[in-house]
VMD Tcl script that draws the C-alpha trace (Angstrom):
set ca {
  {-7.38 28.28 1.85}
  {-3.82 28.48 1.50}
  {-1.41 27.34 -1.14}
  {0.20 24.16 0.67}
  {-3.95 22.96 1.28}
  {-4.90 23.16 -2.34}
  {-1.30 21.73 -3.27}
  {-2.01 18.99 -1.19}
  {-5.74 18.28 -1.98}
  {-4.71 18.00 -5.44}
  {-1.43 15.76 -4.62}
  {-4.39 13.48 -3.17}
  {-6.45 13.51 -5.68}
  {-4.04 12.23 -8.05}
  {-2.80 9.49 -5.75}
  {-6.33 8.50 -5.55}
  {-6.93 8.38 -9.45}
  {-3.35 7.28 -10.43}
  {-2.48 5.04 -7.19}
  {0.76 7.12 -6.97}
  {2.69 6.35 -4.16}
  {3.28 10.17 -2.45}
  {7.13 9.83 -3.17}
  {6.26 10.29 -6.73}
  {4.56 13.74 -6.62}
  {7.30 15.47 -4.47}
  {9.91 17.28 -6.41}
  {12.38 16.03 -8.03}
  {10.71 11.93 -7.60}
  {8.54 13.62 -10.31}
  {10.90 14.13 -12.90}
  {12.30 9.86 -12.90}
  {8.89 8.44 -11.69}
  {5.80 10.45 -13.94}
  {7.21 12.97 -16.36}
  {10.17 10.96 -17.98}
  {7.93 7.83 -18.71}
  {4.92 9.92 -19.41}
  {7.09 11.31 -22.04}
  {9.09 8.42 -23.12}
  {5.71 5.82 -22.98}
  {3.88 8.65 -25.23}
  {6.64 8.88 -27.72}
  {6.90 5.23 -28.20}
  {3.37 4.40 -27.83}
  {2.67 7.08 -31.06}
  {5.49 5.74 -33.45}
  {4.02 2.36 -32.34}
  {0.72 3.31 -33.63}
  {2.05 5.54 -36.38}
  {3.06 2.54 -37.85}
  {0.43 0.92 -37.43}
  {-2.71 3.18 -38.27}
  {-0.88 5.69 -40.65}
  {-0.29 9.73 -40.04}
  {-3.55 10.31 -38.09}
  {-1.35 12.39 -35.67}
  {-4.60 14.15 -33.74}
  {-5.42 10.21 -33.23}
  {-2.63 8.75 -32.47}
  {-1.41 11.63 -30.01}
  {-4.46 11.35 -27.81}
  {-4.36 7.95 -27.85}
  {-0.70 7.31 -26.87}
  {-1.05 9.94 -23.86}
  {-4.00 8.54 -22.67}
  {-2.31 4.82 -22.81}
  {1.37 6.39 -21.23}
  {-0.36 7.88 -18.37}
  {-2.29 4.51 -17.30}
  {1.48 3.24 -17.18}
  {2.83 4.88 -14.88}
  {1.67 2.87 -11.75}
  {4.53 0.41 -13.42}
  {6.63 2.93 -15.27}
  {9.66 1.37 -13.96}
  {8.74 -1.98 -16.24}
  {7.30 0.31 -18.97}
  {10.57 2.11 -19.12}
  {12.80 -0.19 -20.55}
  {10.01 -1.11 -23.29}
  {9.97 2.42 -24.19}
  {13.66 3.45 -24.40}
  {14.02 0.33 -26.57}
  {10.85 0.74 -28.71}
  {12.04 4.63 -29.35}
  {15.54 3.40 -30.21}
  {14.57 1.18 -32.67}
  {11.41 2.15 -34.41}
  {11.10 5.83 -33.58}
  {14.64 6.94 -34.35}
  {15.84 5.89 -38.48}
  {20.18 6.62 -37.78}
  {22.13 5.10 -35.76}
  {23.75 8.69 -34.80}
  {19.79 9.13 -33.59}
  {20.09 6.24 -31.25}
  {23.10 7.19 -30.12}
  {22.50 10.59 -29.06}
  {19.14 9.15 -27.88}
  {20.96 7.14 -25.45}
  {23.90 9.59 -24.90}
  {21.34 12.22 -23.53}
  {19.05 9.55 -21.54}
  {22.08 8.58 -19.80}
  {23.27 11.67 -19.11}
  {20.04 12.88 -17.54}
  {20.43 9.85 -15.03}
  {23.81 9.84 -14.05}
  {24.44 14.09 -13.99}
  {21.33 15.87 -13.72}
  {18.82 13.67 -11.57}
  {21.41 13.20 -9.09}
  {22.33 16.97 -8.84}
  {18.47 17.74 -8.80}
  {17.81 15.44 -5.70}
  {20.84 17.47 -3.92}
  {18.83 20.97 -5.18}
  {16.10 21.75 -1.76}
  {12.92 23.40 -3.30}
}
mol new
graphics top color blue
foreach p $ca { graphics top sphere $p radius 0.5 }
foreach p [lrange $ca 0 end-1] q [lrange $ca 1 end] { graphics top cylinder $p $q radius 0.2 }
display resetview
């Protein structure tokens, strides 16, 4: 079996789990469509619940990543709801936020742009 089979038997098994279009799995459509909300549902989603249930971090960790990834079929709604929930009740300063959202937009405007230009 060669490297592009098993690459692609396990591309299909995670459309087939996740309903991922195949768009999303190709490099870079993997960086704006799974990682970034992964990361940015899972971040919100545990300050949500850190609020809510305490400093059970082990908890609240697993929970929040297993919530973030059934997102991402509509991570482009989910998006907005998590920038905006990690601006205001994950970050404390308003130097936070605005670095928060200094970096964020800087990732979509310079880097994803030059990454799609990049051929892998």
């Amino acid at each position: 079996m060669e490297i592009q089979d098993i690459t692609d038997s396990i591309t299909n098994t995670i459309q087939q789990i996740f309903f991922f279009p195949k768009e999303w799995l190709e490099w870079p459509g993997v960086l704006p469509y799974v990682i970034i909300p992964v990361a940015l549902n899972w971040y919100a989603f545990y300050k949500i619940l850190e609020r809510i249930f305490g400093y059970s971090k082990g908890i609240n960790a697993v929970i929040a990543l297993v919530i973030s990834f059934f997102m991402v079929p509509i991570a482009p709604v989910t998006l907005f709801f998590s920038i905006a929930t990690i601006a205001f009740v994950g970050l404390r300063s308003w130097k936070a936020r605005i670095v928060f959202f200094a970096l964020l937009i800087s990732f979509y405007i310079i880097v994803l742009p030059f990454l799609y230009t990049v051929k892998v």
